[in-house]
VEXNU-929274 format. One line per 10 residues: their letters; for each residue x, y, z of C-alpha. Coordinates in steps of 0.2 Angstrom, whole numbers. Layout:
! VEXNU-929274
a) X:Y:Z; ...
***
This chain:
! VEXNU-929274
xxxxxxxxxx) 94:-92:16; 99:-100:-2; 87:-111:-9; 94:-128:-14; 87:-138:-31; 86:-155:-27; 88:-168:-42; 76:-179:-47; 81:-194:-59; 66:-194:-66
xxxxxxxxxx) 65:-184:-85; 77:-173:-77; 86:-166:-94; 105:-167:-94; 115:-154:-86; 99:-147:-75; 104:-151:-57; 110:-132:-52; 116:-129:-33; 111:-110:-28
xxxxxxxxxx) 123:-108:-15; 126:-92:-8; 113:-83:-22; 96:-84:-20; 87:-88:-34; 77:-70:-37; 93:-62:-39; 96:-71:-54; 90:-63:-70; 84:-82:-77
xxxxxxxxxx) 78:-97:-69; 69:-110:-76; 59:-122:-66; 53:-138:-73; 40:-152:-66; 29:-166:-68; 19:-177:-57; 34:-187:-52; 48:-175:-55; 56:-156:-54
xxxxxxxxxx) 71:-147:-60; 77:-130:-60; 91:-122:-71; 97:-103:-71; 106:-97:-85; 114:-79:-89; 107:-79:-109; 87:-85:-115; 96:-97:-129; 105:-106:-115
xxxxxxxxxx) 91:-107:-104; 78:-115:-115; 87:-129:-122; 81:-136:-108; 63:-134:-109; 53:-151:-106; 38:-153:-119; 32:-168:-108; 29:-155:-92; 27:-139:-85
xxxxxxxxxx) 39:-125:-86; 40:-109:-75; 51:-96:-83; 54:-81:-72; 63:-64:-77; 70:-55:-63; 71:-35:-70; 66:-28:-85; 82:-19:-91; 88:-34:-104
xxxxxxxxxx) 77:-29:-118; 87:-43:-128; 82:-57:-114; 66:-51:-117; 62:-50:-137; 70:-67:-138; 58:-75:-128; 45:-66:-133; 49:-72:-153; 51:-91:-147
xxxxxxxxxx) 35:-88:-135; 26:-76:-150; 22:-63:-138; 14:-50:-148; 23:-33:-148; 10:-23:-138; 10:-37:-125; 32:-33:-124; 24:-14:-122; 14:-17:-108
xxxxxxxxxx) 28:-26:-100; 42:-14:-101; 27:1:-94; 30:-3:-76; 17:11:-73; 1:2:-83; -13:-4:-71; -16:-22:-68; -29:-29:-82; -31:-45:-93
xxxxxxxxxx) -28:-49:-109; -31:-63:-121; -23:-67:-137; -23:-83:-150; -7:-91:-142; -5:-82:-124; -15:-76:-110; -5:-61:-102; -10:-55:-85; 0:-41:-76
xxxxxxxxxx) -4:-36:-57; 7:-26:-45; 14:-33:-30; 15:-23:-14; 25:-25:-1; 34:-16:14; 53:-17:17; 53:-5:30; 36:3:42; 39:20:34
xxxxxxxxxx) 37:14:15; 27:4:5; 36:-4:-12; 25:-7:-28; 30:-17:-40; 25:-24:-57; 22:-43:-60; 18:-48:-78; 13:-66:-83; 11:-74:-99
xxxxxxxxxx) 1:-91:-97; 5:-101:-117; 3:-119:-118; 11:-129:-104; 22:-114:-100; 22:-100:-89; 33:-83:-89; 35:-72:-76; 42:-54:-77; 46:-45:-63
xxxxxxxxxx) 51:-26:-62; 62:-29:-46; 68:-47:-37; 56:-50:-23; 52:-64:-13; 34:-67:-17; 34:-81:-29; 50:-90:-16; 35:-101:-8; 28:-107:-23
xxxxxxxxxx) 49:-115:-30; 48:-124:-14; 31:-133:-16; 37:-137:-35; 51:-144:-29; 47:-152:-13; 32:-161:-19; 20:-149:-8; 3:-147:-10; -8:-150:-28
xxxxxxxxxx) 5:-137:-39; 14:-153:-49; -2:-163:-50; -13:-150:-60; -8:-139:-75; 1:-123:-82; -15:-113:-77; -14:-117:-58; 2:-112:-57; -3:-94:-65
xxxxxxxxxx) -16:-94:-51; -4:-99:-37; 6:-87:-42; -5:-72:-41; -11:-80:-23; 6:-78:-19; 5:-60:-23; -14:-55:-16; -7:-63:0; 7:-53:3
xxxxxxxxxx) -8:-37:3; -10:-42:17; 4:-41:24; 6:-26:20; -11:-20:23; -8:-22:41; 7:-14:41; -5:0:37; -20:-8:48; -7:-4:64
xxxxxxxxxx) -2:14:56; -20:19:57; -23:11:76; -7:24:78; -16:41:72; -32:36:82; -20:40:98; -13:54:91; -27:63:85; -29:74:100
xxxxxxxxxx) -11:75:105; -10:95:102; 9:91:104; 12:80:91; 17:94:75; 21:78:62; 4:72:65; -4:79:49; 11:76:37; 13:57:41
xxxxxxxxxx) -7:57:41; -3:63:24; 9:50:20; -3:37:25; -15:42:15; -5:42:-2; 1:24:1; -19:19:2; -21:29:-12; -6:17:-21
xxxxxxxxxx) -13:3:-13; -30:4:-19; -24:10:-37; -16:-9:-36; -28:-18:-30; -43:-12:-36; -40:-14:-55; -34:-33:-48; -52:-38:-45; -61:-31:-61
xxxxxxxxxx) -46:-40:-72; -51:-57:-61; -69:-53:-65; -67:-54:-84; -56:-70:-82; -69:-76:-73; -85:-71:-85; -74:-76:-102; -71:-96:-106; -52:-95:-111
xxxxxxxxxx) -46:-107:-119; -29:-106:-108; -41:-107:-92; -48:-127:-87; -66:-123:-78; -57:-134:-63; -47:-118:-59; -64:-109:-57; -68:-112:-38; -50:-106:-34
xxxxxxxxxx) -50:-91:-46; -67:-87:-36; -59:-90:-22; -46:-77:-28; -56:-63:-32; -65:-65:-15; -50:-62:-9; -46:-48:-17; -62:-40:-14; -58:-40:6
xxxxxxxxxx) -41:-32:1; -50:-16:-8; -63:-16:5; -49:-18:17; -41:-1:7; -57:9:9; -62:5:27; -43:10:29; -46:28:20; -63:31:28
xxxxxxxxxx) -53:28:46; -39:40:37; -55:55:34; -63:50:53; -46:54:61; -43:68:50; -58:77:55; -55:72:76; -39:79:74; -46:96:66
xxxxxxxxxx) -62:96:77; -51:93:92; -38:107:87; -55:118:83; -59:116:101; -42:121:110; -44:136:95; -59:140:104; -57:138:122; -38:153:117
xxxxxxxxxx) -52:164:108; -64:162:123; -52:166:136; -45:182:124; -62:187:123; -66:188:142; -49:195:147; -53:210:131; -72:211:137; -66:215:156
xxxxxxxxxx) -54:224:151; -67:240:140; -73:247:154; -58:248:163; -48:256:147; -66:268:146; -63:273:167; -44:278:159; -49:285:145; -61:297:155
xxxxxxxxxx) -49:303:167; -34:304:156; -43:317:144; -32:333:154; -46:346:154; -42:358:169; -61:358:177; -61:340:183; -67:342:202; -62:322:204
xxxxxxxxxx) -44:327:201; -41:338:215; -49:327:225; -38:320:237; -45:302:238; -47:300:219; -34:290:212; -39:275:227; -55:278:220; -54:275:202
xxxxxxxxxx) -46:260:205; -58:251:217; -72:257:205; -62:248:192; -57:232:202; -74:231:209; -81:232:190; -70:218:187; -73:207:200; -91:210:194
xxxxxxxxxx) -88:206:179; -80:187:183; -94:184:194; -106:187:180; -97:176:167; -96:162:179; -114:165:184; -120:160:165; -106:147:164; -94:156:152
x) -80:152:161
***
């Protein structure tokens, strides 16, 4: 569903009221989005030079990057923004773990989003922010719909967003982020509940590679998540300047939540390792009960190949093989030898 910007006469710069249409807004490469206590705009715009002409100094702005293939997009705001070099590094690595770091004009912060689009997979993206001044920029490695909630409260009024500063919005949007964990961490929460049914099912031959996959994802997913929750300790412990002590209780808030996402993650793996060793347990089990009923039929079966074995040597003086009752005679010693034996197993419970 397209998202329509609503204009508000208020410090709304010329030329800013945009109408999405058909185009969502995260499939744009550049949107700005603009606020103040009594106002909101948003603009999109195909080159960086076009879209800040219409940066308000009096408010707050939200830049957000949707892909990381225009390095040219990306150095330009990085010079107007003075975004150091390693900073643009760090960005452009889509594969560095989630930390924090602070530097004389900027905070940057990068985190990975999780999400599902489909039961089978688990996608895992990179979110980089850079908190400067009364502005805020977001890069994102693919378009998502994470940060679609927070457009909405900007620009319907909703909520505390347009009433506190740059900082709160940095923290709304990596609460937008931790949130859709767990979303996806039920996703996982049900795949787990799965395996616990199909542990014992000796018919089920894909149980051990999709037991597998699962564990990989939560091995992704506490790679993400994990690192998340040191990076917001340190934001926590360190008196930025680009951080007001207002934002504290909901950057604790934050962290906790993060917490129960890892712990989440590890209960999730500790239910993966419990199911693994039912599953091998329970397949040692039906491995035993095959071997135990081998090994009664071989063990009933020596005396009978000895009986055989005896009378099939062909010497010429063996009296029992003239005998005209022999043969019905070897065989009801070996069935009663046999039956004997089955009765003896059952006796001490073996069978």
């Amino acid at each position: 569903m397209a998202l329509d910007f609503e204009r508000s006469d208020i410090g709304l710069p010329p030329g800013s009221l945009v109408y999405v249409g058909d185009r969502h807004p995260e499939e744009m490469a550049l949107l700005m989005i603009g606020y103040d206590p009594v106002s909101s705009w948003a603009r999109t715009a195909e080159t960086v030079d076009e879209l800040l002409q219409y940066r308000n100094s009096s408010g707050i702005t939200w830049i957000n990057v949707n892909g990381l293939k225009d390095s040219s997009a990306i150095s330009r705001l990085a010079e107007v923004y003075k975004i150091h070099p390693l900073t643009i590094e760090d960005i452009l690595n889509t594969e560095h773990r989630p930390k924090v770091e602070e530097f004389d004009d900027y905070l940057y912060i990068t985190l990975k989003e999780i999400s599902n689009p489909n039961e089978d997979a688990l996608a895992f993206d990179q979110i980089s922010l850079v908190l400067t001044g009364n502005t805020v920029i977001t890069f994102q490695e693919i378009a998502g719909d994470s940060f679609d909630g927070i457009r909405r409260r900007i620009l319907n009024n909703v909520g505390r967003v347009r009433r506190l500063g740059a900082d709160y919005l940095a923290y709304a949007l990596i609460d937008a982020v931790v949130d859709r964990y767990f979303i996806a961490l039920d996703v996982l929460g049900a795949t787990v509940e799965d395996f616990e049914e199909r542990a014992v099912d000796d018919k089920d031959t894909a149980f051990i590679s999709d037991l597998q996959t699962a564990k990989q994802k939560l091995h992704h997913a506490r790679r993400a998540i994990w690192p998340l929750r040191e990076s917001l300790s340190v934001l926590l412990r360190a008196e930025s300047d680009f951080i007001s002590q207002d934002l504290a209780p909901f950057l604790k808030d934050l962290q906790d939540n993060v917490i129960q996402a890892a712990e989440t993650v590890e209960s999730y793996r500790e239910a993966i390792s419990g199911i693994m060793e039912v599953h091998l347990s329970a397949a040692s089990n039906r491995l035993n009960k095959v071997m135990k009923v081998l090994t009664i039929i071989s063990t009933i079966f020596i005396p009978l190949t000895f009986i055989v074995g005896v009378y099939g040597m062909n010497f010429v003086h063996m009296p029992e093989l003239s005998s005209v009752y022999g043969y019905p005679i070897v065989w009801g010693i070996m069935i009663l030898v046999a039956l004997g034996m089955v009765v003896f197993f059952k006796r001490r419970n073996w069978l």
